[in-house]
C-alpha positions in Angstrom: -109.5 54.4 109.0 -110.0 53.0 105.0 -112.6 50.9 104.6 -112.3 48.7 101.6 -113.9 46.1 99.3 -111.6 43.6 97.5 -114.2 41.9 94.9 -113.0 38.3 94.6 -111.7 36.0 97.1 -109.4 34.0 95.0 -105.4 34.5 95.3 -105.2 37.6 93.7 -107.8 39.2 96.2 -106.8 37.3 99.6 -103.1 38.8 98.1 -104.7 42.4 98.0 -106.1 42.0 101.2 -103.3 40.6 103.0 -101.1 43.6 101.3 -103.4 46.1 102.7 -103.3 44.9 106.6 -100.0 44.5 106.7 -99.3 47.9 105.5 -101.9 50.1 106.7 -102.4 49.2 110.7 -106.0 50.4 110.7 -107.5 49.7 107.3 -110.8 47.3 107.6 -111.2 45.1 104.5 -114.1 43.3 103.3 -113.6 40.4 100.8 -116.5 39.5 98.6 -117.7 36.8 96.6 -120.5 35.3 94.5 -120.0 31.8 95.8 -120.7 31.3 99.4 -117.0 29.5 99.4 -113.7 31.1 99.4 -110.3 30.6 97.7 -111.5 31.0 93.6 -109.5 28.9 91.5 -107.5 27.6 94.1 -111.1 25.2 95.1 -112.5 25.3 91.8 -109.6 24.8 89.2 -106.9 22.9 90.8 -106.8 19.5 89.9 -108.4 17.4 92.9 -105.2 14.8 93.0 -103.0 18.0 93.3 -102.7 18.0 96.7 -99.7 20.4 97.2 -101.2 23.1 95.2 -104.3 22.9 96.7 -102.8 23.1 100.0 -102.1 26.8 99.1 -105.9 27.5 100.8 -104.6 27.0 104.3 -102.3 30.3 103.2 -105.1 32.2 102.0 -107.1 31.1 105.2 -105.3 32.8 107.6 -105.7 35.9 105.2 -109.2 35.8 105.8 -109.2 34.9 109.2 -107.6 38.2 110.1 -108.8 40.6 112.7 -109.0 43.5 110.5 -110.4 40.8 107.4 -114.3 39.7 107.1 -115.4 37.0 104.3 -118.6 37.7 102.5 -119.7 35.3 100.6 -123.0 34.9 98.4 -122.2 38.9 97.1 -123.0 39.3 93.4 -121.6 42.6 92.3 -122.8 43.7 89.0 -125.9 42.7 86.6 -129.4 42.6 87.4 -129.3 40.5 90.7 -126.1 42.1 92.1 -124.8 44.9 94.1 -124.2 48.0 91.3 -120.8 48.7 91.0 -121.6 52.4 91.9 -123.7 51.4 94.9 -120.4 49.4 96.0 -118.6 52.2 95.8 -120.6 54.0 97.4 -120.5 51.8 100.8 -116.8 52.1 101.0 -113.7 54.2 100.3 -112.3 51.9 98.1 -112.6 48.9 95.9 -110.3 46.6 94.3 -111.7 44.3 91.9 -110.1 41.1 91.8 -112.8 39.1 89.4 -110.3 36.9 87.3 -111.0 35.6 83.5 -114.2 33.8 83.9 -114.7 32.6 80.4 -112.6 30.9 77.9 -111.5 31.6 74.0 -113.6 30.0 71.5 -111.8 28.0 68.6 -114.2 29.9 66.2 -114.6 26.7 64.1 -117.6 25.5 62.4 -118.9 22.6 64.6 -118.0 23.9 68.0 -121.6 24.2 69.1 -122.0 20.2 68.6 -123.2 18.8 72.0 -119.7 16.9 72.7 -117.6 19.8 72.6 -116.9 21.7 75.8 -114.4 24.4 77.0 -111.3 23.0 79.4 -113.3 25.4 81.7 -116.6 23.5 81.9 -115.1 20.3 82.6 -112.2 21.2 85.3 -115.5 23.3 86.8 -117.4 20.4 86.9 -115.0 17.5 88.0 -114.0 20.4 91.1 -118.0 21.2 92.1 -118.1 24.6 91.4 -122.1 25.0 91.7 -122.6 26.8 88.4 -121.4 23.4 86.8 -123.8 21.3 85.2 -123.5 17.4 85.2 -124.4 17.5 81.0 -123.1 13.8 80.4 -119.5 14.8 79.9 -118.3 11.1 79.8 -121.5 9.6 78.3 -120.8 7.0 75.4 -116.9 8.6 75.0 -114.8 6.0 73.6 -111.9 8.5 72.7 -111.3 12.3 73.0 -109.8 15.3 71.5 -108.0 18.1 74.0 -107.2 20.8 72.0 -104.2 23.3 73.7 -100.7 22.6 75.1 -101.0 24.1 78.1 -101.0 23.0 81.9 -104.8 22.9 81.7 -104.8 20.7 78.8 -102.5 18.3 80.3 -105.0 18.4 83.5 -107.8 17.6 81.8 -105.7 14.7 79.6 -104.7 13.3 83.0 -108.4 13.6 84.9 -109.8 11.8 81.9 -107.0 8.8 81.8 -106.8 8.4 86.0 -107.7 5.3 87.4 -111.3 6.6 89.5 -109.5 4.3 92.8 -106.4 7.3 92.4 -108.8 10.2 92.6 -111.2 8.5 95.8 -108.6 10.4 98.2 -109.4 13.7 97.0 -112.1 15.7 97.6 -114.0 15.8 93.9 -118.0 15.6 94.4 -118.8 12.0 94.3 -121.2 12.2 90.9 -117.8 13.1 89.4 -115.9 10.3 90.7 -118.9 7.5 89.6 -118.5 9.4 86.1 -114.9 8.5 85.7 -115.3 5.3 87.3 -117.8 4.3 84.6 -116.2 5.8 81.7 -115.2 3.7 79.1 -112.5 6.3 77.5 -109.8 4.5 76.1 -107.8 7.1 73.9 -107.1 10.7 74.4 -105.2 13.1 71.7 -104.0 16.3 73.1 -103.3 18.5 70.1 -101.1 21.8 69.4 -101.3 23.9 66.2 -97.5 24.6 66.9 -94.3 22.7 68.0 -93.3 21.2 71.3 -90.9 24.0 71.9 -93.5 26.3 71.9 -95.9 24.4 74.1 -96.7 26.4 77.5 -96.8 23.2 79.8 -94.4 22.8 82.9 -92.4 19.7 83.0 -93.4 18.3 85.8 -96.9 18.5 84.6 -95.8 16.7 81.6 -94.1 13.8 83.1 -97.1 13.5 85.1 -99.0 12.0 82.2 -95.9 9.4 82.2 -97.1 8.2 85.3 -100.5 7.2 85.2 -101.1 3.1 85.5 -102.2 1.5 82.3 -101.5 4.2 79.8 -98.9 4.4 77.7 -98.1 8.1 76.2 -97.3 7.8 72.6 -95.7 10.7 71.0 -95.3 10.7 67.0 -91.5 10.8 66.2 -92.5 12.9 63.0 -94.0 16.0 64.7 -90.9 16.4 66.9 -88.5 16.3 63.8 -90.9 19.4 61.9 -89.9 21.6 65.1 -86.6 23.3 63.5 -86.0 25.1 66.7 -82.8 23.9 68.4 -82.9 22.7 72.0 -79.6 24.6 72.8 -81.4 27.9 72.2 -84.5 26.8 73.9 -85.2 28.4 78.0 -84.8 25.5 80.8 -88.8 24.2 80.6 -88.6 23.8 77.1 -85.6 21.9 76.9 -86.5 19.5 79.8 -90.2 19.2 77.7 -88.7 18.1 74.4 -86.4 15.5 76.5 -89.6 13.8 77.8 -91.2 13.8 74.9 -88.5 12.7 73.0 -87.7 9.9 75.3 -91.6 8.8 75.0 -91.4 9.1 71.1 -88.9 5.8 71.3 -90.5 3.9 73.4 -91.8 0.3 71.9 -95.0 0.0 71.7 -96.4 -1.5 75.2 -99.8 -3.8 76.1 -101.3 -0.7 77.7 -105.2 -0.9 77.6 -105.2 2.9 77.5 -103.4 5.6 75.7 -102.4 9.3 75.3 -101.3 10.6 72.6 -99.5 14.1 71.9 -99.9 15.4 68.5 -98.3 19.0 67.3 -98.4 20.9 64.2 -102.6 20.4 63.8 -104.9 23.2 63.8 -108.7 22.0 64.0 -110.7 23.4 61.5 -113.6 21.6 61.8 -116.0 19.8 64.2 -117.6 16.7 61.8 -120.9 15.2 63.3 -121.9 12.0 64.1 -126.2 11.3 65.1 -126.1 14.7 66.3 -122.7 15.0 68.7 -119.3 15.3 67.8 -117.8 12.4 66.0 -114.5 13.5 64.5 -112.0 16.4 64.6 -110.6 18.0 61.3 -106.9 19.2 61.5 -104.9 21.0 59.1 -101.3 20.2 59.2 -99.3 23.2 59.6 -95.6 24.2 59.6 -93.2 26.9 61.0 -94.0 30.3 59.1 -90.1 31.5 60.1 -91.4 34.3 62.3 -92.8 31.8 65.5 -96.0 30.9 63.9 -97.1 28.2 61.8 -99.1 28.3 58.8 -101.3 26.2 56.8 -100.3 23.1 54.2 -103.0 21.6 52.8 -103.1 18.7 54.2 -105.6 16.8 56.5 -106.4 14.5 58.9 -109.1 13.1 61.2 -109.5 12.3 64.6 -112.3 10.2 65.8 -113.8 12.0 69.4 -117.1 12.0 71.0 -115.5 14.6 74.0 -113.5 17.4 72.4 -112.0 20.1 74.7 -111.0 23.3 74.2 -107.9 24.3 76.6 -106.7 27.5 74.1 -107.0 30.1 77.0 -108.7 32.4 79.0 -110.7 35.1 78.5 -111.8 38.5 81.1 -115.2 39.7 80.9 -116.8 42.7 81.4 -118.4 43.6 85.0 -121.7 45.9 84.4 -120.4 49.4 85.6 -116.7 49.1 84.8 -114.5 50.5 81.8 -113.2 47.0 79.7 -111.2 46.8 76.9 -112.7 44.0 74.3 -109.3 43.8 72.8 -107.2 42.3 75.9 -110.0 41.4 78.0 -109.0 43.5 80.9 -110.1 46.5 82.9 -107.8 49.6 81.6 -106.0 50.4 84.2 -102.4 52.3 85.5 -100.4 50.4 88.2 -103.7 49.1 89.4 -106.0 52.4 89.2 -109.1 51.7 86.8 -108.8 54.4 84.0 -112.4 55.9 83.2 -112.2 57.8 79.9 -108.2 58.2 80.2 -108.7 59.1 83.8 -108.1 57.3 86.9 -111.0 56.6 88.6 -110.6 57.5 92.5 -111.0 54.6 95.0 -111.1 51.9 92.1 -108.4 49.6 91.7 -108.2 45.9 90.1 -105.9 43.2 90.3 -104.7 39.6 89.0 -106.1 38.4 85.6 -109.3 41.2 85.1 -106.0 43.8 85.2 -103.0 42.0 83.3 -104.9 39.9 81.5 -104.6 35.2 82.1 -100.8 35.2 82.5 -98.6 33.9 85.0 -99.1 31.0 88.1 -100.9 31.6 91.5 -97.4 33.1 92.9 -97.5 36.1 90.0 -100.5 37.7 92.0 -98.7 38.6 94.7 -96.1 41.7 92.9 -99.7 42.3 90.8 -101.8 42.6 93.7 -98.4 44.5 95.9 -98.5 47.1 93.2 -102.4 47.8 93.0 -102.0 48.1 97.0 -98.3 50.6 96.5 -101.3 52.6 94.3 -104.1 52.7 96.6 -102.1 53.3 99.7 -100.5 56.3 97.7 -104.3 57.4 97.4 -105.4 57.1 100.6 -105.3 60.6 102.1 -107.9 61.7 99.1 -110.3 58.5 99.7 -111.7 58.4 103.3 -115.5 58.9 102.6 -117.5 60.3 105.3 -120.5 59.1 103.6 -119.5 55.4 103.3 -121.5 53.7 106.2 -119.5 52.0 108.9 -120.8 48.7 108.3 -121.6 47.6 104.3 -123.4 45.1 105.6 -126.9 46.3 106.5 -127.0 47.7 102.9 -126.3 44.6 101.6 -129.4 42.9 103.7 -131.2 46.0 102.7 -131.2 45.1 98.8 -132.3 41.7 99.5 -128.6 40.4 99.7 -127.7 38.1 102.6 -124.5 37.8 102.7 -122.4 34.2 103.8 -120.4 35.0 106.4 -116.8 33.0 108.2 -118.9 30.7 110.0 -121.0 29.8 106.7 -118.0 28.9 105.2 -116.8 27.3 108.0 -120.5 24.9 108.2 -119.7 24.1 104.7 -116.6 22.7 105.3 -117.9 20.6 108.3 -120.3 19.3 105.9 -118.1 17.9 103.4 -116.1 16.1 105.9 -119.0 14.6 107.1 -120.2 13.6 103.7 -116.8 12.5 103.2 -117.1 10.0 106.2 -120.3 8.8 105.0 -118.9 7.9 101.8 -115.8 6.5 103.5 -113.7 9.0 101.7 -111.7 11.9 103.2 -113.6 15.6 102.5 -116.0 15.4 99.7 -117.2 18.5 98.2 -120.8 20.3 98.1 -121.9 20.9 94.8 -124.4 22.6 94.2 -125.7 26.1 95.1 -129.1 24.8 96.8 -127.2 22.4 99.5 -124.1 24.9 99.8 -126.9 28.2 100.7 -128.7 25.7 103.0 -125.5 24.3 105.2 -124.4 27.5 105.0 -126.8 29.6 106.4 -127.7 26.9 108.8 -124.6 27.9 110.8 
């Protein structure tokens, strides 16, 4: 009988782990985490009013609610307080590391450290009460702001900062979030692309989404959409339906909306200008199709007032103390899945999701990744079974100091935020922080 760890408990690893039971009828899997709550980006970087998408976690639930499936929670693998990636492997006969891309890309600007500017990252972690988030006065004194990226997480953050606080009262995001927004006093947000709307990476129904929101108007510059010199008939589906709704905004009248977004492309920020000591202003360049699918540079200028800028221009992995990791892509090396040690694959050590392709593809692409890191370790299994490996990880985990959350942790927490919800006179309301979570959760 296999005994394995999948490190992560986000799609990609409850994906692994459901892959594993339903093709080996004996194989025990433990899935770990650092946070004493389950479901990785699915809790902690969905946008709280998408509901649907959120919904996912009753899918991954019944993953981890499997006979042959145990949650640990509160298990920090790797650096100085966490469980060495040799000792893991050590206490099973396999591990699958499913640790995602925990930072984000840098704009590598001068300005960026400027208290005002944040990644996409900190602020979606925030506004969704992941406990490592900071309340650091995202919304404090912002008239306007800059989002910098065309991507689905730029268009999140664009809507979370232009919703009306009464729209997002339904949803479950931590109540110091919710007085934030409520009190803001943003008026004006830019969401900005170096390149053309054809090569922006947002879904259309994201898009319209902005089209939607009460009191705003979206205003999109007629002039950016005529420097794209791509035609629509050669453009895939998503593109084509993106430059219709933005074209369709770009001739609207002018409305009386007290709030606005506007979508600006061809701008590359180049600096940060200050302003008492915070971000006051962007600096773009305007650029211009280079011919080959980039866009270079033209000279030209322009400034954007912003007290809040954010940076949505990607993901990045990073490395876990004890593992091979390739600075260049930001992933583990790996073949179908098996970690490669010094052009070797490593036996019994396996990744999957973003740490092994890299911060590509939506939730649904982890299941073929995590399939094929499974198809792998299966196909290893006759050389793994340990006969050292413990038949319980469990009291070696309590043995380095490491108490791990188990189901019924999880499940206390989530009793919790329902009754903080009814206390509020809201539906759930998150926990967040890692005192109050540690406390309800090992009060179970």
């Amino acid at each position: 009988m296999l005994r394995v760890a999948v490190v992560g408990s986000g799609p990609s690893g409850c994906y692994a782990a459901q892959q594993l039971v339903q093709q080996d009828p004996e194989v025990r899997v433990d899935v770990l985490d650092r946070l004493p709550c389950p479901y990785g980006l699915v809790r902690y970087g969905v946008a709280p009013d998408h509901e649907k998408i959120k919904s996912l976690q009753a899918s991954l639930r019944t993953v981890l609610e499997h006979e042959r499936v145990r949650f640990l929670g509160g298990v920090r693998v790797g650096g100085s307080d966490g469980v060495p990636v040799k000792v893991l492997r050590g206490l099973y006969d396999a591990v699958v590391y499913c640790v995602g891309a925990a930072t984000d890309r840098r704009l590598g600007i001068p300005g960026e450290e400027l208290p005002g500017c944040w990644s996409a990252t900190e602020f979606v972690a925030w506004y969704s009460a992941h406990p490592d988030a900071a309340d650091t006065g995202f919304l404090r004194d912002v008239r306007s702001a800059v989002v910098i990226g065309a991507g689905n997480v730029a268009v999140d953050v664009t809507r979370m900062l232009m919703r009306d606080a009464a729209e997002l009262r339904p949803t479950d995001m931590p109540q110091g979030a919710l007085d934030a927004l409520a009190a803001s006093g943003i008026g004006e947000v830019r969401m900005v692309a170096r390149r053309g709307p054809a090569q922006a990476r947002f879904t259309t129904k994201e898009l319209r989404e902005l089209g939607t929101l009460p009191g705003t108007q979206v205003v999109v510059e007629p002039g950016d959409l005529a420097l794209d010199p791509v035609g629509p008939e050669t453009l895939p589906a998503v593109q084509r339906r993106n430059l219709e709704v933005l074209r369709a905004w770009a001739e609207q009248p002018p409305s009386q909306a007290g709030r606005h977004i506007r979508l600006r492309f061809f701008l590359r920020p180049v600096e940060l200008l200050a302003d008492g000591g915070r971000v006051g202003a962007v600096r773009f360049e305007r650029t211009a199709p280079d011919g080959r699918g980039g866009v270079t540079g033209t000279g030209r200028y322009e400034e954007m007032p912003a007290q809040l800028v954010l940076r949505s221009v990607g993901y990045r992995g990073v490395p876990l103390e004890g593992l091979p990791f390739d600075e260049s892509s930001g992933t583990v090396p790996h073949t179908a899945g098996r970690v490669v040690r010094d052009g070797v694959a490593a036996p019994g050590e396996y990744v999957a999701g973003w740490i092994k392709r890299g911060p590509s593809g939506v939730i649904g692409t982890n299941r073929p990744c995590a399939k094929e890191t499974v198809a792998s370790l299966l196909a290893d299994a006759p050389g793994l079974a340990r006969s050292d490996a413990p038949e319980d990880a469990v009291p070696a985990l309590l043995a380095a100091g490491i108490e791990p959350v188990a189901w019924d942790g999880w499940l206390a927490i989530e009793r919790a935020e329902t009754e903080l919800g009814a206390r509020l006179g809201r539906g759930v309301v998150k926990l967040a922080d890692w005192d109050t979570l540690l406390a309800v959760a090992r009060s179970s």
